[in-house]
Biopython code that builds the backbone (N, CA, C, O; Angstrom):
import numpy as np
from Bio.PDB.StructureBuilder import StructureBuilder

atoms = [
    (1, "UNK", "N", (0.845, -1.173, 0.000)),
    (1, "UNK", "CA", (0.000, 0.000, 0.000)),
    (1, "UNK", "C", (0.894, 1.241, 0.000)),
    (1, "UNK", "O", (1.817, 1.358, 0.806)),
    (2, "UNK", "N", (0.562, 2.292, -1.049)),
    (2, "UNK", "CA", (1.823, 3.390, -0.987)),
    (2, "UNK", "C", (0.345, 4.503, -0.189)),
    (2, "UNK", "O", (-0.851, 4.223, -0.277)),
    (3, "UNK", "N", (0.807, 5.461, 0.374)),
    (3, "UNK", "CA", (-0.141, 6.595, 0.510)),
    (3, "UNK", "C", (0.429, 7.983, 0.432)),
    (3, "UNK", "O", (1.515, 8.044, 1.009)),
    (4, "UNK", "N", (0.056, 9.054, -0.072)),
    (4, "UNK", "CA", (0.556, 10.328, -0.044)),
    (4, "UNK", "C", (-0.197, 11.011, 0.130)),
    (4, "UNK", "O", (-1.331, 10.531, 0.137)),
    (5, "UNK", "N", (-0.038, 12.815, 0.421)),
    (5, "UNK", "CA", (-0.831, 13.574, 0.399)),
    (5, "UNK", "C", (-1.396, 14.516, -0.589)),
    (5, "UNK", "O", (-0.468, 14.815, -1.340)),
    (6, "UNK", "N", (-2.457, 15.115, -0.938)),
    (6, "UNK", "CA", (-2.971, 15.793, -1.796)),
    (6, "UNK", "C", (-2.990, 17.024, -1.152)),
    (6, "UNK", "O", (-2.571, 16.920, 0.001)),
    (7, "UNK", "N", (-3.444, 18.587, -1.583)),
    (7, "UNK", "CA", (-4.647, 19.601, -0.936)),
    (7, "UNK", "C", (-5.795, 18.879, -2.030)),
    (7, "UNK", "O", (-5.991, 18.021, -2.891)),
    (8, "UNK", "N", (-6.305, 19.885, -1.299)),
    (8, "UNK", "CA", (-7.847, 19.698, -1.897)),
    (8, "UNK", "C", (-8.174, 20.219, -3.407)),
    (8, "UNK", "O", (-9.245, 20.040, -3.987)),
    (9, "UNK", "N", (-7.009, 20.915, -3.935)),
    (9, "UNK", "CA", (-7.274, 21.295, -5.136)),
    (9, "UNK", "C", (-6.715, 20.369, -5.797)),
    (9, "UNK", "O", (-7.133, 20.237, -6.947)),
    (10, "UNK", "N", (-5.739, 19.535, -5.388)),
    (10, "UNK", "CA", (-4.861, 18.336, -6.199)),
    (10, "UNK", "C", (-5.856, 17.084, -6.337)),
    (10, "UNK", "O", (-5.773, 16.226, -7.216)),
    (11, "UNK", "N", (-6.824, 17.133, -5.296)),
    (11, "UNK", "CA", (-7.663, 15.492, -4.998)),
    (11, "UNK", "C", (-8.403, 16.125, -6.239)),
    (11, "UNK", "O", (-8.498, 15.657, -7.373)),
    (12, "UNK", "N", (-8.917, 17.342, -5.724)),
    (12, "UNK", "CA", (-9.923, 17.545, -6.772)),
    (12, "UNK", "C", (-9.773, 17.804, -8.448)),
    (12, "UNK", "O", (-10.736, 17.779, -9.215)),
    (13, "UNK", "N", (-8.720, 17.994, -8.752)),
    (13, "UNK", "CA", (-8.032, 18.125, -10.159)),
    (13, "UNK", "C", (-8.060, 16.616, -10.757)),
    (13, "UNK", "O", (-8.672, 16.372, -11.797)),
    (14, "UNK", "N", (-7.179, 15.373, -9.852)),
    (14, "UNK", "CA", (-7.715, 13.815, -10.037)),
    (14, "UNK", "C", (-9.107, 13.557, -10.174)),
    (14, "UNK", "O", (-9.701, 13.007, -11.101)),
    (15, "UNK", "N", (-9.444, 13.935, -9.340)),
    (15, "UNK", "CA", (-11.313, 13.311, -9.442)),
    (15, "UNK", "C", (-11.552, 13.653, -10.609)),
    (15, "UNK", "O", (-11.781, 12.638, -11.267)),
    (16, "UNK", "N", (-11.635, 14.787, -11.368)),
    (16, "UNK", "CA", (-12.167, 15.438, -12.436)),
    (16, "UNK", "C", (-11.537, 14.674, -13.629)),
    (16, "UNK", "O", (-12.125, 14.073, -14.527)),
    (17, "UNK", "N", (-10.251, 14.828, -13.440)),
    (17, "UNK", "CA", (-9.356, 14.192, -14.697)),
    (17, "UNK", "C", (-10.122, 12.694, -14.833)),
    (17, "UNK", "O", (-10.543, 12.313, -15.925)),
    (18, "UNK", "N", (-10.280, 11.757, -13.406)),
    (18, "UNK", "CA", (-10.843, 10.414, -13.302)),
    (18, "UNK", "C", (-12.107, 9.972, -14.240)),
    (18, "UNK", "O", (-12.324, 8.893, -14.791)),
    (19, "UNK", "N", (-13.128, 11.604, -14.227)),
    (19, "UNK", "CA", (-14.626, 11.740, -14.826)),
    (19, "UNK", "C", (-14.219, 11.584, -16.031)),
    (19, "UNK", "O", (-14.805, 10.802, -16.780)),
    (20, "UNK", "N", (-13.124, 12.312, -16.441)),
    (20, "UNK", "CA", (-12.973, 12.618, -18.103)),
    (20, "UNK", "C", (-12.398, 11.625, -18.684)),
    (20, "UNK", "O", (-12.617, 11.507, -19.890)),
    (21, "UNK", "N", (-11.671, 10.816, -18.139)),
    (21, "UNK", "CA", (-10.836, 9.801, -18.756)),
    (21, "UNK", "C", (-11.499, 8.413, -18.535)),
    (21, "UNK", "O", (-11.010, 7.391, -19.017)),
    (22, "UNK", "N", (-12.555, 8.419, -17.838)),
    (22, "UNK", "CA", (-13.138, 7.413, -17.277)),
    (22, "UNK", "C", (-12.717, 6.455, -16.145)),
    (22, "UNK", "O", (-13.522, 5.671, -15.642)),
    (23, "UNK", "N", (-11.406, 6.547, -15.756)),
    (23, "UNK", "CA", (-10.875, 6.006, -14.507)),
    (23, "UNK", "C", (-11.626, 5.791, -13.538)),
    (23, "UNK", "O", (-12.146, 6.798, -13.058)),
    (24, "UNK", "N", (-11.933, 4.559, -12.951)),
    (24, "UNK", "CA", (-12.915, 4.479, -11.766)),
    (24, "UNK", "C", (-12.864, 4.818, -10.377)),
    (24, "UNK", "O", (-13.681, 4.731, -9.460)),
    (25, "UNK", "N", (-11.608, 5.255, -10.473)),
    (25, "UNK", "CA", (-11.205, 6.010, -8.996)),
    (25, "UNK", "C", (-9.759, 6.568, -9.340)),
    (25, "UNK", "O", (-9.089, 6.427, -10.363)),
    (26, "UNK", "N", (-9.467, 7.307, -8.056)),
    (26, "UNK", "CA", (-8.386, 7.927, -8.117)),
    (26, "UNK", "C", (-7.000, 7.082, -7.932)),
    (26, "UNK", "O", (-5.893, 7.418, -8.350)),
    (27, "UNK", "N", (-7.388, 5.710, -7.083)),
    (27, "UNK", "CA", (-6.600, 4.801, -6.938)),
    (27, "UNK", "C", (-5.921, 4.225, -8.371)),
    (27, "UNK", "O", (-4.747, 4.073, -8.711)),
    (28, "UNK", "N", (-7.618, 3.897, -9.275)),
    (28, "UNK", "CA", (-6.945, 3.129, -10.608)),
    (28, "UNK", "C", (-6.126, 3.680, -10.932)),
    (28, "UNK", "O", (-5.003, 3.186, -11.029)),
    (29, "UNK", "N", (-6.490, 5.266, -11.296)),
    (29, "UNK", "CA", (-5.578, 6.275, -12.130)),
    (29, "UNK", "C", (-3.975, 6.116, -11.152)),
    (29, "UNK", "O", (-3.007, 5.648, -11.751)),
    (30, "UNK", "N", (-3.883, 6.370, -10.256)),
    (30, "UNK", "CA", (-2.636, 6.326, -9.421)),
    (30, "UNK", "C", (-1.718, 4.736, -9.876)),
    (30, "UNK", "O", (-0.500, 4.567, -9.928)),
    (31, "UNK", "N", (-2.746, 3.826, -10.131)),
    (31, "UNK", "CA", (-2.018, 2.446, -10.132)),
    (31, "UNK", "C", (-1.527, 2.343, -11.764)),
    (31, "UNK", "O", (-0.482, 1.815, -12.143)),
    (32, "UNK", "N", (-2.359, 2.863, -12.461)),
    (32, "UNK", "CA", (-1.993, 2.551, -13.789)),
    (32, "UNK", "C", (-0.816, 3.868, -14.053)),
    (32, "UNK", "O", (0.106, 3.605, -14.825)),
    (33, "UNK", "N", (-0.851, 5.140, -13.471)),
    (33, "UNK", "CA", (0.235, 6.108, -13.714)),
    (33, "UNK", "C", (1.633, 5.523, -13.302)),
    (33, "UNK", "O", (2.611, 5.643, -14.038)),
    (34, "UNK", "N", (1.680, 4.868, -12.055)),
    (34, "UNK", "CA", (2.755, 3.957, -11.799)),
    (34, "UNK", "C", (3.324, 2.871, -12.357)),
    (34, "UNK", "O", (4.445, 2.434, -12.096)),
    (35, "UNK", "N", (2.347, 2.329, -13.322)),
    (35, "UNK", "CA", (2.954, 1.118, -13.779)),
    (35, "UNK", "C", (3.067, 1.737, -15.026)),
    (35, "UNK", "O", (4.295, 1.716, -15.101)),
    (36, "UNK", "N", (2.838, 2.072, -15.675)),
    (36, "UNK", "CA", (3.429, 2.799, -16.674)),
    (36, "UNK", "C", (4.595, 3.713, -16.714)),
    (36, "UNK", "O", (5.184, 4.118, -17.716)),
    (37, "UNK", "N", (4.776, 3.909, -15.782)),
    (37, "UNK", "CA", (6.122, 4.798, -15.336)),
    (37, "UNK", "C", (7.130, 3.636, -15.181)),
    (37, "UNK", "O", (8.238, 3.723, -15.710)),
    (38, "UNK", "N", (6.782, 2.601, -14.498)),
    (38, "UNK", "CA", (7.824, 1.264, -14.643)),
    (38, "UNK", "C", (7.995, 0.862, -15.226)),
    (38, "UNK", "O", (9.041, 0.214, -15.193)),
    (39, "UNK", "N", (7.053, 0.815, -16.511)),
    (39, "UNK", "CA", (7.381, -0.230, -17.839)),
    (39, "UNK", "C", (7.793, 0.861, -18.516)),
    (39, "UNK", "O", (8.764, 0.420, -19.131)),
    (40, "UNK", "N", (7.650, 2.387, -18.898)),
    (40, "UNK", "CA", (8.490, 3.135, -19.442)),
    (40, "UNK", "C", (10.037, 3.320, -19.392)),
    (40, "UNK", "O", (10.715, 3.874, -20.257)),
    (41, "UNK", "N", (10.625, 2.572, -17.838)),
    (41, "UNK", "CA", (11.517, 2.809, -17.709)),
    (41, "UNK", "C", (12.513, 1.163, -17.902)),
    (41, "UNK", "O", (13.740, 1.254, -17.946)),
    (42, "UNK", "N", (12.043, 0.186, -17.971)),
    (42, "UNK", "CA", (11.772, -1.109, -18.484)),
    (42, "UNK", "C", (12.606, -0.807, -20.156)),
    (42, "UNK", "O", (13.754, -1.072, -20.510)),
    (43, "UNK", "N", (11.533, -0.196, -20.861)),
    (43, "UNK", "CA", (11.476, -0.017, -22.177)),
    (43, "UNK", "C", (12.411, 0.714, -22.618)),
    (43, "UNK", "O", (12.968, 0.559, -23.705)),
    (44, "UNK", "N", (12.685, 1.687, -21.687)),
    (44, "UNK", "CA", (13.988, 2.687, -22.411)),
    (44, "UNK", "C", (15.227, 1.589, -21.875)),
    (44, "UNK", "O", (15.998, 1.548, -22.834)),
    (45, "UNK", "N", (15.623, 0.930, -21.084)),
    (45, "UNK", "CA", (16.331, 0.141, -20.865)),
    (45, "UNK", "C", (16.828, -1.022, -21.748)),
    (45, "UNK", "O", (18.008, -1.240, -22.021)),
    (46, "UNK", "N", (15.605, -1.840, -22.215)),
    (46, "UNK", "CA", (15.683, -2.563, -23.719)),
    (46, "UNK", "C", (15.877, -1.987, -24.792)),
    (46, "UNK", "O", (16.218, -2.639, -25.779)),
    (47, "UNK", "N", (15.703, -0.629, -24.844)),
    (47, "UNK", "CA", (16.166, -0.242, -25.777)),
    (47, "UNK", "C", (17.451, 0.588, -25.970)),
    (47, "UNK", "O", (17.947, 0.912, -27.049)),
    (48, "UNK", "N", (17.932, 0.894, -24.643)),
    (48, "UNK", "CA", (19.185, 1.314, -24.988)),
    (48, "UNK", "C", (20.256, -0.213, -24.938)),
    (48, "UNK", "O", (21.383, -0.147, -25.429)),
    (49, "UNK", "N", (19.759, -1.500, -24.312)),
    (49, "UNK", "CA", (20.395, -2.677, -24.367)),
    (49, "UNK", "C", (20.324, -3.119, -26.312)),
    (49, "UNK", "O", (21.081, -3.784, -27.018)),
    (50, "UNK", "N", (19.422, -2.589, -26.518)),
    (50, "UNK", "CA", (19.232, -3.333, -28.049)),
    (50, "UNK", "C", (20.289, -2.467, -28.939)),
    (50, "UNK", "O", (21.060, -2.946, -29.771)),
    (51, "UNK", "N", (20.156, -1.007, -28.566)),
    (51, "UNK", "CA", (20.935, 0.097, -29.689)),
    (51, "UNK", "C", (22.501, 0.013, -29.370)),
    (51, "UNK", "O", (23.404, 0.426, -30.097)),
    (52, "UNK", "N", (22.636, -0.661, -28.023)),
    (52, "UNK", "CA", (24.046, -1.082, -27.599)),
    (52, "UNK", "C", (24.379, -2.874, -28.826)),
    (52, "UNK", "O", (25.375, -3.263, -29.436)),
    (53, "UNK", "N", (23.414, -3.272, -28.711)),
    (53, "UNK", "CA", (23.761, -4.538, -29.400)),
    (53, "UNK", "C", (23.714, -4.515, -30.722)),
    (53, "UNK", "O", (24.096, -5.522, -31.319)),
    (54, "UNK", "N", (23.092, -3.018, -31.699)),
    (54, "UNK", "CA", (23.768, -2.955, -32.740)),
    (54, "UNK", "C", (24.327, -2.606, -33.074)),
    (54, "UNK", "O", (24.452, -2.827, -34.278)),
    (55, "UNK", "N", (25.299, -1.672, -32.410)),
    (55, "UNK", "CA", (26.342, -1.525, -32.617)),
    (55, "UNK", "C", (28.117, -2.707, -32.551)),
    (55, "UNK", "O", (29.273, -2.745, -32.971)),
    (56, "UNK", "N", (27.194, -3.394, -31.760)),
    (56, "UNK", "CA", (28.476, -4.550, -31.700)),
    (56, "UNK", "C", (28.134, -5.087, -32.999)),
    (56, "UNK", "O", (28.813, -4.589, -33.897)),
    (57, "UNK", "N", (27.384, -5.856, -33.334)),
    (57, "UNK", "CA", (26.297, -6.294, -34.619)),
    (57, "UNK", "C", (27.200, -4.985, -35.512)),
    (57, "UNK", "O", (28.159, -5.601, -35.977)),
    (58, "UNK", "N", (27.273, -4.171, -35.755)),
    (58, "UNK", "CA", (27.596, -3.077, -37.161)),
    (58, "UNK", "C", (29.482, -3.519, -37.108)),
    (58, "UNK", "O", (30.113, -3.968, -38.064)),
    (59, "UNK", "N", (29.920, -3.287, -36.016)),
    (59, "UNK", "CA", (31.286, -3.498, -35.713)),
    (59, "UNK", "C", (31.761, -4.971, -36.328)),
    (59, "UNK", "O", (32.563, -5.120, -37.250)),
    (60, "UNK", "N", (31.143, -5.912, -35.670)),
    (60, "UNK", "CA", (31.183, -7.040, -35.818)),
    (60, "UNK", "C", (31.581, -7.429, -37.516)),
    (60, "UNK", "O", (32.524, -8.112, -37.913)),
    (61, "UNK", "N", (30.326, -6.616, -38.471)),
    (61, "UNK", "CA", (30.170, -6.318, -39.783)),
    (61, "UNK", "C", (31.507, -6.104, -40.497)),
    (61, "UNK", "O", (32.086, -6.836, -41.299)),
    (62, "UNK", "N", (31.864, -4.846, -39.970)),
    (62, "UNK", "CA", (33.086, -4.427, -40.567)),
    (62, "UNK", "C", (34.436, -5.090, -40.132)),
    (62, "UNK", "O", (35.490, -4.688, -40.626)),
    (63, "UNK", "N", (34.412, -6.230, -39.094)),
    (63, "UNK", "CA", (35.428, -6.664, -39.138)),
    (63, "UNK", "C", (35.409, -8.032, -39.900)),
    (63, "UNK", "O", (36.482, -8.377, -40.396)),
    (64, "UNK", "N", (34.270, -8.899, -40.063)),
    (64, "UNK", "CA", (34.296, -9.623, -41.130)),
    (64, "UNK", "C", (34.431, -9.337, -42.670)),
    (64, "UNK", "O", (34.762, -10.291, -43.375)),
    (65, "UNK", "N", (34.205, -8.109, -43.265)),
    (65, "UNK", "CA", (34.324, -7.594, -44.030)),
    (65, "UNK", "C", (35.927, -7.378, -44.242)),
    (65, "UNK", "O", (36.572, -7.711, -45.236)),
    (66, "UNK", "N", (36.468, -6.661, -42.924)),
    (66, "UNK", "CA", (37.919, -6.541, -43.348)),
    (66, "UNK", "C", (38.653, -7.789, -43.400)),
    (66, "UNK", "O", (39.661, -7.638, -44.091)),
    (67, "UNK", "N", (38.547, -8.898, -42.964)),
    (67, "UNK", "CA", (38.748, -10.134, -42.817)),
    (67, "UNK", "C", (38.427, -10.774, -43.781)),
    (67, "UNK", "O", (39.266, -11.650, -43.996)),
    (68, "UNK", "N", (37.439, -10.780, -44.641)),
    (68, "UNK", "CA", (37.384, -11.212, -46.072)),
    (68, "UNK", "C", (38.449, -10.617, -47.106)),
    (68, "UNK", "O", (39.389, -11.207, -47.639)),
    (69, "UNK", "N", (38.103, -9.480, -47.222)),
    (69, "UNK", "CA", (38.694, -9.256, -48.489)),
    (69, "UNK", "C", (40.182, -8.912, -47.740)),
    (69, "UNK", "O", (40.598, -7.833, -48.164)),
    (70, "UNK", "N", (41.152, -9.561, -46.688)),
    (70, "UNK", "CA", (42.304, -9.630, -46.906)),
    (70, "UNK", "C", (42.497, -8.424, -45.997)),
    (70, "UNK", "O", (43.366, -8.816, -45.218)),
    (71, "UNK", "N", (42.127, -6.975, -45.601)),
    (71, "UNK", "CA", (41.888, -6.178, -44.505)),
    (71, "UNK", "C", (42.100, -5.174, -45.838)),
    (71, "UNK", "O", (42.603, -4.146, -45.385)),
    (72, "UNK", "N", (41.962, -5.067, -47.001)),
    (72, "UNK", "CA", (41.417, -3.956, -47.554)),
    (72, "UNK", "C", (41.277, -2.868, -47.274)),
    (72, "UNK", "O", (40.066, -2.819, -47.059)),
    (73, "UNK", "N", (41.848, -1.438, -47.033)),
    (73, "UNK", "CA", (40.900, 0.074, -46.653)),
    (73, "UNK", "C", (40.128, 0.314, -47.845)),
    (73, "UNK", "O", (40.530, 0.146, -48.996)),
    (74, "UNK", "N", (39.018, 0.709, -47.496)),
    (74, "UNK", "CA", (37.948, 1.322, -48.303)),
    (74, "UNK", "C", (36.989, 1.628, -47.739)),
    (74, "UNK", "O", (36.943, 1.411, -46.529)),
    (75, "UNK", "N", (36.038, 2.152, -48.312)),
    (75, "UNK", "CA", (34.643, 2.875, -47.235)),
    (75, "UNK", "C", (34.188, 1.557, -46.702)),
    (75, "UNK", "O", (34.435, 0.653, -47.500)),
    (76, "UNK", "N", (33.585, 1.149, -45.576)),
    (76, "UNK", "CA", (33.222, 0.165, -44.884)),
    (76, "UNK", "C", (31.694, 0.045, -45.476)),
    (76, "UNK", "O", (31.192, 0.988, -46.088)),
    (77, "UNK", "N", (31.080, -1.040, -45.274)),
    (77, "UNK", "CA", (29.838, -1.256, -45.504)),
    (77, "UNK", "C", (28.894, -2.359, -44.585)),
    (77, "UNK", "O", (29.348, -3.501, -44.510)),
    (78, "UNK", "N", (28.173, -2.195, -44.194)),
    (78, "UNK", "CA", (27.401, -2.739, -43.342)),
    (78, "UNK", "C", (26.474, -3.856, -43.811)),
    (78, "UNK", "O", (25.244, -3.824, -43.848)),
    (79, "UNK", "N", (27.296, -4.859, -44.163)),
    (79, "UNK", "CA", (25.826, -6.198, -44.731)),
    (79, "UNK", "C", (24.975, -6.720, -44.037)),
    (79, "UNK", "O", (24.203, -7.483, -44.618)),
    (80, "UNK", "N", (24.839, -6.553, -42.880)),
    (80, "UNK", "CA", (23.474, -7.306, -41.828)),
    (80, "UNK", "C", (22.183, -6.084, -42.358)),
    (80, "UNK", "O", (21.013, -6.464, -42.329)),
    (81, "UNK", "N", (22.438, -4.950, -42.725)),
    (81, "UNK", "CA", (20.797, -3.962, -43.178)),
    (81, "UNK", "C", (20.722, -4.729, -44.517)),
    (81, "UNK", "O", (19.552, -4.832, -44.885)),
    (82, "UNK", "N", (21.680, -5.343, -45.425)),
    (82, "UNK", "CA", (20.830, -6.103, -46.611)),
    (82, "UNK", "C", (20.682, -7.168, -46.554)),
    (82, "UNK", "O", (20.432, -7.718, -47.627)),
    (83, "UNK", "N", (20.750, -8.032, -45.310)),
    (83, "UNK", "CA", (20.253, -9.706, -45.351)),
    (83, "UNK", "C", (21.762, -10.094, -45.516)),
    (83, "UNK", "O", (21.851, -11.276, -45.847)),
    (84, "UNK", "N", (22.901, -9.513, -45.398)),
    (84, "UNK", "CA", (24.386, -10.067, -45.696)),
    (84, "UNK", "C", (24.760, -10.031, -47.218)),
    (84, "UNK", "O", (25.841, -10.511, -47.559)),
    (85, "UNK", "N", (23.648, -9.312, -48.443)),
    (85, "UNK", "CA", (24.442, -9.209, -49.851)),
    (85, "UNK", "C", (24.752, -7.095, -49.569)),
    (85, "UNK", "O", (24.102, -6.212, -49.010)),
    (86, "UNK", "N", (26.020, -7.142, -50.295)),
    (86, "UNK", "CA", (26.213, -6.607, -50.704)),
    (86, "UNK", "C", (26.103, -5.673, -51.702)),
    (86, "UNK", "O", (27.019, -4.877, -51.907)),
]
sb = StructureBuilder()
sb.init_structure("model")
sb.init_model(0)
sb.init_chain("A")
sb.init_seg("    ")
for serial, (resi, resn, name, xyz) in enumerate(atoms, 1):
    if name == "N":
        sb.init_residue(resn, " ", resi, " ")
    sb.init_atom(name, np.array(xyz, "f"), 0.0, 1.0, " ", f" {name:<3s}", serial, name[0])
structure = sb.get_structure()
C-alpha cells in the first residue's frame, strides 16, 4: 500500500481528470500512472540494451568484411541492413 498527500485542489483536479478519462477512482488512475512509469523505464532500458547490441552487430560487420577481403581500406559497408548481400 503506498499513501501520499494531496490539498484539496490536487484530490480535486484527479477526481475530475478520473470523470474525463473514465478512470474508476483515483486509486486506478494512481495504479496505472505507476505502472506505466515502470514499464516506461523497463522499455527505455531494452532499448538502450538493443541500440548497444547494434552496434556490436555493425562493428562485428566491418570486421568480417575486413577479414574477407584480406583487410582492404575502403569505405566500410554494413551487410546485416541487406540480409548479408552486398
Amino acid at each position: 500500500m503506498i499513501s501520499f498527500r494531496l490539498s484539496e485542489d490536487e484530490y480535486a483536479s484527479l477526481r475530475s481528470f478520473c470523470e474525463i478519462h473514465g478512470a474508476r477512482s483515483v486509486s486506478d488512475l494512481a495504479r496505472d500512472a505507476v505502472h506505466r512509469l515502470v514499464r516506461k523505464d523497463a522499455d527505455t532500458q531494452v532499448a538502450a540494451t538493443l541500440e548497444e547490441l547494434k552496434g556490436r552487430l555493425d562493428s562485428l560487420d566491418l570486421q568480417m568484411q575486413r577479414l574477407s577481403t584480406g583487410g582492404e581500406a575502403g569505405p566500410p559497408q554494413i551487410m546485416r541492413h541487406n540480409n548479408g548481400k552486398t
